[in-house]
C-alpha positions as CSV (number, residue, x, y, z in Angstrom):
1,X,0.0,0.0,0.0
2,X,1.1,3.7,-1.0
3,X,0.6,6.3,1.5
4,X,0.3,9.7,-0.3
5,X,-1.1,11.5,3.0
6,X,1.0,15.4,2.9
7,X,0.3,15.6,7.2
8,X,3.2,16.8,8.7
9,X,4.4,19.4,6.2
10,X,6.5,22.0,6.8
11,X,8.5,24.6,4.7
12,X,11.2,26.7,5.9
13,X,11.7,30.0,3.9
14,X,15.4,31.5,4.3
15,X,15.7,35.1,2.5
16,X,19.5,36.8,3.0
17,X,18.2,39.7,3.9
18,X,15.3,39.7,5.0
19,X,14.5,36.7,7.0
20,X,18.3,35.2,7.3
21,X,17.2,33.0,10.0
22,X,14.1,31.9,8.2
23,X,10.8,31.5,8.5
24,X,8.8,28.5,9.4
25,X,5.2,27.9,7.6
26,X,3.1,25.4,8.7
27,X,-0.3,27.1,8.5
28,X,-1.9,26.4,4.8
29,X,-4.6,27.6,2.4
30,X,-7.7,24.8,3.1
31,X,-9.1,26.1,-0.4
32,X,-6.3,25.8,-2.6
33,X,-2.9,23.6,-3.1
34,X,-1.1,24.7,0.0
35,X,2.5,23.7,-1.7
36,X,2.4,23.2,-5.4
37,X,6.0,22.1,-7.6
38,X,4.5,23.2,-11.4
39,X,5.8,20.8,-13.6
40,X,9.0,21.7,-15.9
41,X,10.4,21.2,-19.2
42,X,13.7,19.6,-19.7
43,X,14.3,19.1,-23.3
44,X,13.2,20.4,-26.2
45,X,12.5,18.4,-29.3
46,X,12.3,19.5,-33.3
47,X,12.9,17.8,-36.3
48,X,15.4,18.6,-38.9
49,X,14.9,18.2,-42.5
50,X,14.8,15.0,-42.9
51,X,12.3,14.1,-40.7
52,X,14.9,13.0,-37.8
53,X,14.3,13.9,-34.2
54,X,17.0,15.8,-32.9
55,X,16.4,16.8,-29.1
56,X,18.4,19.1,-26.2
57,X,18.7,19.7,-23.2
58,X,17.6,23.2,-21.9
59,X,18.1,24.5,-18.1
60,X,15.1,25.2,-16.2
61,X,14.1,27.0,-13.2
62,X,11.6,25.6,-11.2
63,X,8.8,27.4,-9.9
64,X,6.8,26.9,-6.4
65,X,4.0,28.3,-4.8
66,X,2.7,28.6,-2.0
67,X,-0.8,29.3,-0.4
68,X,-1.4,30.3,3.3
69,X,-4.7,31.3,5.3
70,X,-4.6,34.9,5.3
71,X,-4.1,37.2,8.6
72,X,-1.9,34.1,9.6
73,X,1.4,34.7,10.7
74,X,2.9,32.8,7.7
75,X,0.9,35.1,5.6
76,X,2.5,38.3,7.3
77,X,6.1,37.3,7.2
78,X,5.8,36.3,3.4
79,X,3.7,39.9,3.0
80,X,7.1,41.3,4.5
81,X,9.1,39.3,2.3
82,X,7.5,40.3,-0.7
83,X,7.2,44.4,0.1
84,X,10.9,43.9,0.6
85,X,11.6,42.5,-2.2
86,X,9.6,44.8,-4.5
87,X,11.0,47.7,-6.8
88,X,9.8,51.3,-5.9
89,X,10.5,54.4,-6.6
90,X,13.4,56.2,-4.2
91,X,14.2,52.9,-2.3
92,X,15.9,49.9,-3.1
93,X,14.9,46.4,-2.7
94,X,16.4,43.6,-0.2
95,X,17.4,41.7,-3.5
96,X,17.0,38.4,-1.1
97,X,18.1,35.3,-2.3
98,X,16.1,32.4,-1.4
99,X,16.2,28.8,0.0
100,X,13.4,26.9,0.6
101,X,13.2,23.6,2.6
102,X,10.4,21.6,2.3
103,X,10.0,18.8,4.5
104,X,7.2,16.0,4.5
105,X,5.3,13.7,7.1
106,X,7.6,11.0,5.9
107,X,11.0,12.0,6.4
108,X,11.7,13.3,3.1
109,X,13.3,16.8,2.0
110,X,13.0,19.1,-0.5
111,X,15.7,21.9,-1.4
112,X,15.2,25.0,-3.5
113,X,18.2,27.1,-4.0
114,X,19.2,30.9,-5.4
115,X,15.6,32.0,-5.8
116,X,13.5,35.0,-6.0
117,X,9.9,35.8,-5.0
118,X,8.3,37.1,-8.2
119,X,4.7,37.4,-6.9
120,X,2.2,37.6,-4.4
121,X,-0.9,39.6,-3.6
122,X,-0.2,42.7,-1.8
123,X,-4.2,42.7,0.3
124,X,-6.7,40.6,0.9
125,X,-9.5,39.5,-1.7
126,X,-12.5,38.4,-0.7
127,X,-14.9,35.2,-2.3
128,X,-18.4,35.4,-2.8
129,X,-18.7,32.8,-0.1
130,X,-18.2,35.8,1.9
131,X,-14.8,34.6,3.7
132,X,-11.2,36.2,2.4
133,X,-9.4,34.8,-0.3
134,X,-6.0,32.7,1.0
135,X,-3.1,34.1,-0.5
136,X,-0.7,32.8,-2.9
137,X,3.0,33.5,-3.3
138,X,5.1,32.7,-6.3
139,X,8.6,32.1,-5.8
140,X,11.6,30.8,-8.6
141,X,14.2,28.8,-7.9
142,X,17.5,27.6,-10.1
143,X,18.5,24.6,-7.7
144,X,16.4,21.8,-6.9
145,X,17.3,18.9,-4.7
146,X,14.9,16.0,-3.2
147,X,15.8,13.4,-0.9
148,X,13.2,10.3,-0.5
149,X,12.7,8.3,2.4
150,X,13.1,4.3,1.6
């Protein structure tokens, strides 16, 4: 028997400026995928004029998001992690660089290096079901590692 259950997550956001230390999120969305790894290409494919496959390799960054319950305190620190790392006029932004350490129920790990938040939602929305919307981060990372528990 496979057990698929995610209980027991827990993602630890380092940012080098802003949250060196990190920060630990353990509080998810309940309306959306709390921790979703989008999947990427690896190769691309095309065929040359003969009608032969010819295939390469292409470097891809891997994106993650992440979706908290909204007023938490997860959702705070990541608010503070986004403002800081967003471009304004007559200041200059905290340019973090991001790790991001994902670990399961199970025992395993996950490890996403040299990032960058790239979005996130700067208020709260509300649903026509009348509660507020849980918020969503977006973050991009160059290095990805797993281990798996046996």
């Amino acid at each position: 028997m496979n057990d698929v259950s995610a209980t027991g997550l827990s993602l630890l956001v380092q940012a080098s400026q802003t949250f060196p230390s990190g920060i630990l999120l353990t509080a998810f969305a309940d309306d959306g995928d709390p921790f979703d790894l989008p999947t990427v290409d690896i190769a691309k494919t095309g065929m040359d004029i003969n009608g032969n496959l010819v295939c390469w390799s292409t470097p891809t960054p891997q994106t993650v998001t992440i979706s908290v319950l909204p007023g938490s305190e997860e959702d705070q620190n990541l608010a503070i992690l986004l403002e800081a790392n967003t471009a304004k006029r007559g200041r200059r932004h905290a340019g973090d660089n991001i790790t991001l350490v994902a670990s399961y129920g199970d025992g395993a790990t996950t490890t996403a290096r040299n990032g960058k938040i790239t979005n996130g939602s700067r208020g709260n929305s509300a649903t026509s079901a009348g509660r507020l919307k849980s918020k969503v981060y977006t973050f991009v990372f160059q290095d990805f590692d797993c281990t798996r528990v046996r």
